[in-house]
VOBA-1610 file (N, C-alpha, C; in pm, whole numbers, padded with zeros to 5 digits, always signed):
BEGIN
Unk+00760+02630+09606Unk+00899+02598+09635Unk+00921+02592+09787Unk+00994+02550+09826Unk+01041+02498+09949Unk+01023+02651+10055Unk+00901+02614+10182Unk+00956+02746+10271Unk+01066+02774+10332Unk+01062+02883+10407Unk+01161+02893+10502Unk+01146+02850+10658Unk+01187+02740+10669Unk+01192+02685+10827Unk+01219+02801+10968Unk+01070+02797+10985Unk+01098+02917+11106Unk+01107+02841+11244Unk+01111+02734+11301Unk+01119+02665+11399Unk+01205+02545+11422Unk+01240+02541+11529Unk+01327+02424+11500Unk+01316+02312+11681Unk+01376+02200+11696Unk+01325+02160+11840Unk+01471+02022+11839Unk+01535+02040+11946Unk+01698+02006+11975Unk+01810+02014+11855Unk+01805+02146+11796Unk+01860+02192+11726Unk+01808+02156+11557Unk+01750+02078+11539Unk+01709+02036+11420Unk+01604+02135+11335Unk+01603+02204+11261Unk+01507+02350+11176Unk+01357+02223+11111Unk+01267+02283+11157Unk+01134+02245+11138Unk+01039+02377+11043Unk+00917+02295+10922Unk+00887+02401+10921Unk+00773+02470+10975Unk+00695+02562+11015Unk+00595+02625+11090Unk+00471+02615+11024Unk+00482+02609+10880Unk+00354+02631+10831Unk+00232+02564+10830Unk+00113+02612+10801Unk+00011+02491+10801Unk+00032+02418+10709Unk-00055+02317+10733Unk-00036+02155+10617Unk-00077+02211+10465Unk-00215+02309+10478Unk-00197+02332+10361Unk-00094+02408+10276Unk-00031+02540+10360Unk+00094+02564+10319Unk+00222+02516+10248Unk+00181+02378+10305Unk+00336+02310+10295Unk+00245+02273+10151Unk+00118+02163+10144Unk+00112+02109+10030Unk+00154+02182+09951Unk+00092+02311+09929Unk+00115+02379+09856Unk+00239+02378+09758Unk+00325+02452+09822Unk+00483+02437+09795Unk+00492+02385+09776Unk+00443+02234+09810Unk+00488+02025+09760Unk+00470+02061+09618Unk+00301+02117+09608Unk+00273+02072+09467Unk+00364+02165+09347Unk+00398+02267+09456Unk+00437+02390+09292Unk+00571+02336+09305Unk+00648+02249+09360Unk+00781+02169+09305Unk+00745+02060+09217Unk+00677+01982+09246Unk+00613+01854+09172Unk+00549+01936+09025Unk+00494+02035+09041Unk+00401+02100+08874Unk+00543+02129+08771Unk+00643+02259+08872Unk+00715+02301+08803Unk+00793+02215+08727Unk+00878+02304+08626Unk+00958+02194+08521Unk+01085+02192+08640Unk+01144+02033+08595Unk+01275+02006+08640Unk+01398+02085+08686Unk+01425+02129+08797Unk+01540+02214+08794Unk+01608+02111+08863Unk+01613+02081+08990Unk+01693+01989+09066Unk+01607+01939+09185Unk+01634+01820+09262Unk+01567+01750+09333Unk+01586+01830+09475Unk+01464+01799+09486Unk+01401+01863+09608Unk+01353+01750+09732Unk+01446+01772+09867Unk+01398+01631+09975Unk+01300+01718+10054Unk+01250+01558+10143Unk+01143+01597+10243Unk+01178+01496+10368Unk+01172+01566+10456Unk+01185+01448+10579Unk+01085+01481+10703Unk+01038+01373+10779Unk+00958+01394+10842Unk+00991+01360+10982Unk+01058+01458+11023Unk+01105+01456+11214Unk+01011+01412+11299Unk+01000+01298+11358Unk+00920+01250+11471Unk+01029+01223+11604Unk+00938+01260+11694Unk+01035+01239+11824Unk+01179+01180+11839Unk+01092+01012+11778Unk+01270+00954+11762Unk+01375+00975+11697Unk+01321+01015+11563Unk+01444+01090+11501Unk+01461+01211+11531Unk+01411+01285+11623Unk+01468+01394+11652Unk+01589+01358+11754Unk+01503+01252+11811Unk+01620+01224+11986Unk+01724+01120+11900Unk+01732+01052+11788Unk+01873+01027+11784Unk+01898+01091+11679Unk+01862+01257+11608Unk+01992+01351+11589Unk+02041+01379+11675Unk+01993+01373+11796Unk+02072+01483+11919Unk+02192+01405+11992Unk+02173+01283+11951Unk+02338+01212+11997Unk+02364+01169+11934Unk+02352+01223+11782Unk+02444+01154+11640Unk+02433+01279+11562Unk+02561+01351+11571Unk+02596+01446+11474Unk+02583+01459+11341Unk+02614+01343+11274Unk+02636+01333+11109Unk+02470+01311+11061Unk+02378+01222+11145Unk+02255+01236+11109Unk+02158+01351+11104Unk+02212+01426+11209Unk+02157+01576+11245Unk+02167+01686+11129Unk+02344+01693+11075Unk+02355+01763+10954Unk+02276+01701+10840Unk+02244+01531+10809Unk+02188+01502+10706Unk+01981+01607+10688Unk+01969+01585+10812Unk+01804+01600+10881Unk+01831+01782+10835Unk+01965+01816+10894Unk+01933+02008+10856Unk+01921+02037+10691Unk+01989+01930+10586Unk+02007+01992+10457Unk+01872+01935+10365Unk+01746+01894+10456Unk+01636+01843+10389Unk+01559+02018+10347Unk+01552+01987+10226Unk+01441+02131+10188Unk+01333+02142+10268Unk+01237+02042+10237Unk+01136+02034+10352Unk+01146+01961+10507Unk+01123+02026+10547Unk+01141+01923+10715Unk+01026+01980+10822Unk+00911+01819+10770Unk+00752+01880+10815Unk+00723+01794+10960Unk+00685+01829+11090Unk+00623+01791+11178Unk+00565+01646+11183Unk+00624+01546+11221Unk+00560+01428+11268Unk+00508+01350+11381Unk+00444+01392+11422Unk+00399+01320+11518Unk+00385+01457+11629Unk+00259+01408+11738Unk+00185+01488+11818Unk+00340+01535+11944Unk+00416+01437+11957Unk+00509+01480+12082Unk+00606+01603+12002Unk+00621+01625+11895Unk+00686+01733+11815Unk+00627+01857+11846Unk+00471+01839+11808Unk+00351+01934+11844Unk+00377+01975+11967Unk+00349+01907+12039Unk+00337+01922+12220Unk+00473+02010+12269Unk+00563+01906+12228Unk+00734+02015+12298Unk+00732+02159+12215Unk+00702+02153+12091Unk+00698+02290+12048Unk+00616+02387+12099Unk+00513+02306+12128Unk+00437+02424+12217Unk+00465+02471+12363Unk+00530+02389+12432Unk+00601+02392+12563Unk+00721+02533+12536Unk+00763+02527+12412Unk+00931+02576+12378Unk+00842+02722+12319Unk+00723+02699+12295Unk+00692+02850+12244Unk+00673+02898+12097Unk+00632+02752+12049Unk+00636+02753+11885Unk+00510+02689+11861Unk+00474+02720+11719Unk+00336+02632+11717Unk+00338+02533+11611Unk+00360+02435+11600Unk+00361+02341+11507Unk+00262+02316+11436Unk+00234+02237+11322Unk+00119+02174+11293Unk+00187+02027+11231Unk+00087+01910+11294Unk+00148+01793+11228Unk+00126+01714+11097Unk+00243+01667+11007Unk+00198+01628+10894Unk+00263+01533+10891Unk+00217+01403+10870Unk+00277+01291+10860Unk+00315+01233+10729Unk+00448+01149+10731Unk+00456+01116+10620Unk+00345+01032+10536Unk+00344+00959+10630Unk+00177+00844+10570Unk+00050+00968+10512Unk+00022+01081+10560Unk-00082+01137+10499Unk-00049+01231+10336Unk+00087+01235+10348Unk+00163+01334+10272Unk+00154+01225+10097Unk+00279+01090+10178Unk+00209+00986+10055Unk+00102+00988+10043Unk-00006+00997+10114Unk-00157+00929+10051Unk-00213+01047+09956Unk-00158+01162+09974Unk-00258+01267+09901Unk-00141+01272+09735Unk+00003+01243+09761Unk+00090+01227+09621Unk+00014+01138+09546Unk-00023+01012+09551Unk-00052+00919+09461Unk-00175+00938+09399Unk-00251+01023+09413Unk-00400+01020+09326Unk-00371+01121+09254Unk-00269+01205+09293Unk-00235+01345+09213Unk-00134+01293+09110Unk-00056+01205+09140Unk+00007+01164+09024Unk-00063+01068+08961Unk-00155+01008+08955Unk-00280+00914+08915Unk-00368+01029+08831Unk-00401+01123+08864Unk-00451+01239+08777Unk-00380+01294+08678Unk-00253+01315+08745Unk-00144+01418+08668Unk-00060+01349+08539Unk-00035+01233+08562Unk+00024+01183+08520Unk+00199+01171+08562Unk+00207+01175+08675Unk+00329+01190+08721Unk+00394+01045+08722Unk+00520+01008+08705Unk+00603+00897+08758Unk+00657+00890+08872Unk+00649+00775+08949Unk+00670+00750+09073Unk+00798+00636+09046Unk+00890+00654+09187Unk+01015+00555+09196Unk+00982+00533+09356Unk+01017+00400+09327Unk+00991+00346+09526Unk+01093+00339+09522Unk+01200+00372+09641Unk+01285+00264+09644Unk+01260+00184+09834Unk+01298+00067+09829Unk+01251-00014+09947Unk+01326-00070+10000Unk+01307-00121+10137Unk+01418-00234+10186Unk+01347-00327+10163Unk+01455-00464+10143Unk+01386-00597+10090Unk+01347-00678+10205Unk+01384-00639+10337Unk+01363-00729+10442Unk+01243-00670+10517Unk+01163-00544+10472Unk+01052-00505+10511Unk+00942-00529+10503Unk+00806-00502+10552Unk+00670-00591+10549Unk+00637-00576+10397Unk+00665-00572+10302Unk+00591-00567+10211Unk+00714-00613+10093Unk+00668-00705+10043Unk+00711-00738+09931Unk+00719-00679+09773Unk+00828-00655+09690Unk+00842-00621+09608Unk+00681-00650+09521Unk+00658-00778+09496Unk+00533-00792+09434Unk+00415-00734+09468Unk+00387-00770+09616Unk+00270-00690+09681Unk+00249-00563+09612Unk+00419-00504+09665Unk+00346-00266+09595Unk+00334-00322+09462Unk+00429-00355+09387Unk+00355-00378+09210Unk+00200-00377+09240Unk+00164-00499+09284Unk+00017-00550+09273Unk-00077-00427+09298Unk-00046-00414+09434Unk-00191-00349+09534Unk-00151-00227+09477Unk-00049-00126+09427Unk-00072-00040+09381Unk-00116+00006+09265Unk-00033-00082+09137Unk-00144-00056+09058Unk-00259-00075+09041Unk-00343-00188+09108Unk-00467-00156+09160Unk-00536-00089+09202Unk-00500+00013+09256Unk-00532+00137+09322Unk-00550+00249+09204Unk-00386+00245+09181Unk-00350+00353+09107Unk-00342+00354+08952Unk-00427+00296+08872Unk-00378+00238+08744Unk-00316+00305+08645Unk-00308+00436+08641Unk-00237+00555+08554Unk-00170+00600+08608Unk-00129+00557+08709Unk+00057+00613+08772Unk+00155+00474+08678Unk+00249+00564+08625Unk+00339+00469+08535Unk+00466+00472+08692Unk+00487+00384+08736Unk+00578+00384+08899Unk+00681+00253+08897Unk+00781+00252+08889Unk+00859+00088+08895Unk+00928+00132+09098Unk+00907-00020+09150Unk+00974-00038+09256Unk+01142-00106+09249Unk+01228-00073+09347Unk+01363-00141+09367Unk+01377-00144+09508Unk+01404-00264+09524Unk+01452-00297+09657Unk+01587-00357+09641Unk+01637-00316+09781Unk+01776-00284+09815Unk+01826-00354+09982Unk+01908-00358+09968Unk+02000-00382+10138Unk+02027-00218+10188Unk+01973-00229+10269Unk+01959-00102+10321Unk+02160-00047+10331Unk+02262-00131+10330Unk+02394-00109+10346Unk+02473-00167+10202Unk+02361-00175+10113Unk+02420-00222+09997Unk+02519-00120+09915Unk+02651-00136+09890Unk+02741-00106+09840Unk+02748-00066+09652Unk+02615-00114+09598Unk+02556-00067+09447Unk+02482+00002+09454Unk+02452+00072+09589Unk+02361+00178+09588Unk+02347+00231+09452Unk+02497+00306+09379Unk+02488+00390+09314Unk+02466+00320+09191Unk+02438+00214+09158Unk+02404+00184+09012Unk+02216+00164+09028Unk+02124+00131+09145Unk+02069+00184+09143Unk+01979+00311+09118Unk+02061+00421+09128Unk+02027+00549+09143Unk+02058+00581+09003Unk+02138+00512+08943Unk+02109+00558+08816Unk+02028+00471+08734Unk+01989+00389+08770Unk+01857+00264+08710Unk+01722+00396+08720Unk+01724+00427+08880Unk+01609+00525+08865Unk+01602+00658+08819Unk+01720+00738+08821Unk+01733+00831+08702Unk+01702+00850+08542Unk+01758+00690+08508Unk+01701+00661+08389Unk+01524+00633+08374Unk+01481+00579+08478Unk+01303+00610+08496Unk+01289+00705+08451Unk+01343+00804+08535Unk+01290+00978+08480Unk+01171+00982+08539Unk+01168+00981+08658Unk+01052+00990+08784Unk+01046+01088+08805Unk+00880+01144+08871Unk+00922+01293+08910Unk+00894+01296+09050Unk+00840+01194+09136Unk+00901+01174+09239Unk+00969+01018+09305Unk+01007+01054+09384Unk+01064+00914+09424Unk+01073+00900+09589Unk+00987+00820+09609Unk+00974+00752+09772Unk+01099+00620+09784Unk+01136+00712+09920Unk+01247+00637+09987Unk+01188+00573+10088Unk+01165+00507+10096Unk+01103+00401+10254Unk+01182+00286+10303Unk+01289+00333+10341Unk+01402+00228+10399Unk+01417+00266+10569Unk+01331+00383+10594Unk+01318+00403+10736Unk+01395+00481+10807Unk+01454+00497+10949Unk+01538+00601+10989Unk+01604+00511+11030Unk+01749+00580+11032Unk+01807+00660+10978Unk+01871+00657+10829Unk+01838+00560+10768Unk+01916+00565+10643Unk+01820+00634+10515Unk+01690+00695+10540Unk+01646+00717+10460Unk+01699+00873+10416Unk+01707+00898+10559Unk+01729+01062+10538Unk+01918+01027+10549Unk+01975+00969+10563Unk+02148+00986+10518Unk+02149+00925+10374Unk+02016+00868+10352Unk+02033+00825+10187Unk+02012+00921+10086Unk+01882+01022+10142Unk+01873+01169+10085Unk+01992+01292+10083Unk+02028+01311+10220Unk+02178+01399+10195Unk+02252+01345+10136Unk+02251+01247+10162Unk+02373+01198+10048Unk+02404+01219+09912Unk+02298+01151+09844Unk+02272+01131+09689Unk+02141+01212+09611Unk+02131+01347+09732Unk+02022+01422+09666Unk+02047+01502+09562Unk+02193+01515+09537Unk+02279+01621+09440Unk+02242+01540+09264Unk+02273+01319+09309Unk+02278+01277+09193Unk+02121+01278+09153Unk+02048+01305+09253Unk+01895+01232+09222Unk+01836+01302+09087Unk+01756+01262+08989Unk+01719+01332+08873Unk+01527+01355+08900Unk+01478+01365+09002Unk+01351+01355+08978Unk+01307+01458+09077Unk+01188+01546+09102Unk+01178+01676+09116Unk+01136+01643+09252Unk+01125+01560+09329Unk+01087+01566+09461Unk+01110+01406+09498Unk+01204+01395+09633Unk+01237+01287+09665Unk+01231+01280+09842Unk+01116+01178+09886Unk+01089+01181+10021Unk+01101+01050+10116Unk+01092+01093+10239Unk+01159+00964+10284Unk+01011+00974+10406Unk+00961+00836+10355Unk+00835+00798+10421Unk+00827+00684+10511Unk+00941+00626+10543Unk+00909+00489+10643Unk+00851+00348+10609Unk+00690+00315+10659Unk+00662+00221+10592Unk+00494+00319+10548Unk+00515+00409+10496Unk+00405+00439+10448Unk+00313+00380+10399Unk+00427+00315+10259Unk+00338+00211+10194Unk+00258+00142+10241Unk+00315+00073+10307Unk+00223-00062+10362Unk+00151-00050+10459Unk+00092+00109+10498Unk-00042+00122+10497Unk-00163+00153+10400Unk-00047+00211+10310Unk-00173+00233+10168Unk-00216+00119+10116Unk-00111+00021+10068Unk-00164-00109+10047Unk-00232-00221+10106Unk-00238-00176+10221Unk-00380-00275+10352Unk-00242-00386+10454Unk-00103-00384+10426Unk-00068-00513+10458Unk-00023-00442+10566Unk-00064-00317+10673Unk-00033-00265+10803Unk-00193-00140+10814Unk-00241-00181+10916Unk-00348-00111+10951Unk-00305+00038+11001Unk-00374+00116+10964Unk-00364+00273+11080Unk-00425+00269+11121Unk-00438+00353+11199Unk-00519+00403+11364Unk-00651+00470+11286Unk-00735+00432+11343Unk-00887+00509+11254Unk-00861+00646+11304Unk-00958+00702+11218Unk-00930+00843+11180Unk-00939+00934+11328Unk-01042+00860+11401Unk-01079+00939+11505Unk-00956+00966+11612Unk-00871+00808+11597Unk-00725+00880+11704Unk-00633+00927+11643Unk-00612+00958+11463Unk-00511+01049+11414Unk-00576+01160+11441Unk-00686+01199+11435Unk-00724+01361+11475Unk-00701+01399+11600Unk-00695+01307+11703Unk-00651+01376+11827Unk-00524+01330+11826Unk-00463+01341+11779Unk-00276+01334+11805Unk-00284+01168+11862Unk-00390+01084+11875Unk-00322+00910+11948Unk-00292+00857+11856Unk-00258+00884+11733Unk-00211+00744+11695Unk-00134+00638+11745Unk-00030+00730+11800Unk+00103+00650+11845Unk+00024+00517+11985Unk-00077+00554+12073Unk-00163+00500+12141Unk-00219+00366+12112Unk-00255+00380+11946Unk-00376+00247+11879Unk-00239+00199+11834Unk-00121+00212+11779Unk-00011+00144+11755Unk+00033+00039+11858Unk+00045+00164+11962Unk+00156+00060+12100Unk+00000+00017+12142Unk-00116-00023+12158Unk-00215-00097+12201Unk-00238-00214+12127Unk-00189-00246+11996Unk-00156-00343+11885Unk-00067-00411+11939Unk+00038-00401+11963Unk+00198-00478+12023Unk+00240-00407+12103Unk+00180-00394+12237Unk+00288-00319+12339Unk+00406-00368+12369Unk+00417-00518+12392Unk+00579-00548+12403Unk+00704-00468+12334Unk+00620-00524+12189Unk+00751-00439+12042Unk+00706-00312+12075Unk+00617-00224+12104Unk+00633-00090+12036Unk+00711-00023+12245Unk+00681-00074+12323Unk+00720-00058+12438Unk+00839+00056+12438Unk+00980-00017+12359Unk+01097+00087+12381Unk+01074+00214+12261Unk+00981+00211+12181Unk+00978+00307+12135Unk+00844+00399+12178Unk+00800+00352+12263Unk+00684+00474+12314Unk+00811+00551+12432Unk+00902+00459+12524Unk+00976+00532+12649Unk+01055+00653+12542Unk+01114+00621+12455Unk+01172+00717+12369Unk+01103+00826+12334Unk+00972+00792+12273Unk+00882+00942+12265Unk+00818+01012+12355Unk+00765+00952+12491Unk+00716+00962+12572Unk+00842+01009+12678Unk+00925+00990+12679Unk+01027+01001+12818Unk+01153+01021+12768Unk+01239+00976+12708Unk+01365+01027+12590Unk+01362+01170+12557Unk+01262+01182+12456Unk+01243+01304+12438Unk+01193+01426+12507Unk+01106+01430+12566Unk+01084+01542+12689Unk+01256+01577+12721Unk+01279+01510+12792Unk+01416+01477+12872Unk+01520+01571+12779Unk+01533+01500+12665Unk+01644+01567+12614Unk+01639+01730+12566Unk+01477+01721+12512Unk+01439+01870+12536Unk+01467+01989+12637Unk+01424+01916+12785Unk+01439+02009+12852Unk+01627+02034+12871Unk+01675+01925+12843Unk+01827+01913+12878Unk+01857+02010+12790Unk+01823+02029+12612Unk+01873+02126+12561Unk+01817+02265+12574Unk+01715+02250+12612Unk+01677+02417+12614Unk+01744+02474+12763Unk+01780+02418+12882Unk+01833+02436+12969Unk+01988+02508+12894Unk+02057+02416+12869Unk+02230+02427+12819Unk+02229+02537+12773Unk+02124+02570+12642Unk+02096+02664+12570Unk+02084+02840+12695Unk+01976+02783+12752Unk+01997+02915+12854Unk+02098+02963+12936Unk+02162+02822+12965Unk+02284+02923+13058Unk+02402+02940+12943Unk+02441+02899+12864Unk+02501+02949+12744Unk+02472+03131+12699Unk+02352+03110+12690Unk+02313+03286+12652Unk+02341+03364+12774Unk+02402+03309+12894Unk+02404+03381+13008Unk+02551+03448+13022
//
């Protein structure tokens, strides 16, 4: 079941434990029988630096059960601030769910944006290919679509026992606070474009620069133009706002 978040970094509660820790807990929500849905969100720099100048996203990011370490600049400031992180990404978190529900027999719910790299057909395809005993239906959506909620009960009626949100930040995690009360399936997480690295139609960083914290490196070395304003954000945004809050924070206690 869900730990207790002992760390936290510009006000947002993170949790401390190791990766296997956390699986852990993942899996004994996913084994146990149905009580109520359980979220997961995965704080990386940028969404940390725009909770910190968007209030309503910040409360959505605090009421996630799980809220696991993404990305090496999370690592790094926490260790600056005196905490020790360990990083778990959403992309590794999906990759180890789907063979366990491929074993287990678990049901899977995507839900997707339709204007994202991967096409509704594609996950059908390349996943059940992969995965052939995961029973899983996909829905894609307008990320501001106004039937949200007849959706949510399309996938309730699935009767999933988990369900991947990959519509990205910020609406994945204001899509989770939101409608985590109606959700009917025992663990519901918000992964980005996870997918569409499991399914081949977006490459990751070989293994050797996720083990040293570069991924973010073999990304922005792919498209530095596009990934440009989002490396200054992780790279320079965030430091910044860090030190700005742990500063405020000190003369406050003064």
């Amino acid at each position: 079941m869900p730990l207790e978040k002992r760390g936290s970094l510009l006000g947002i509660p993170l949790n401390k434990q190791t990766p296997e820790e956390l699986w852990q807990a993942i899996l004994d929500v996913v084994q146990a029988p149905y009580s109520h849905c359980f979220s997961v969100v995965t704080p990386n720099p940028e969404i940390l630096s725009h909770a910190y100048k968007n209030p309503d996203y910040a409360e959505a990011l605090k009421q996630a059960d799980f809220s696991l370490p993404d990305g090496m600049g999370v690592v790094l400031l926490g260790r600056l601030s005196g905490q020790k992180f360990y990083r778990l990404t959403g992309a590794d978190l999906t990759k180890k769910l789907w063979p366990l529900a491929n074993e287990q027999g678990y049901k899977i719910a995507i839900l997707d944006r339709h204007d994202g790299l991967s096409s509704q057909a594609d996950l059908e395809e390349k996943l059940r290919n992969l995965y052939q005993s995961v029973s899983f239906k996909v829905w894609q959506i307008d990320r501001n679509s106004p039937k949200i909620t007849n959706t949510i009960e399309e996938i309730n009626e699935f009767a999933a026992d988990i369900l991947f949100v990959s519509l990205g930040y910020p609406w994945q995690e204001i899509f989770l606070a939101k409608y985590q009360a109606q959700l009917r399936c025992k663990l519901a997480l918000g992964i980005g474009g996870s997918l569409d690295f499991i399914i081949g139609k977006q490459k990751r960083a070989p293994k050797i620069f996720r083990k040293l914290g570069l991924e973010w490196l073999y990304r922005w070395s792919g498209k530095p133009l596009k990934r440009s304003k989002r490396m200054f954000q992780a790279l320079v945004v965030f430091p910044y706002l860090n030190l700005r809050y742990g500063l405020a924070k000190l003369f406050r206690l003064r």
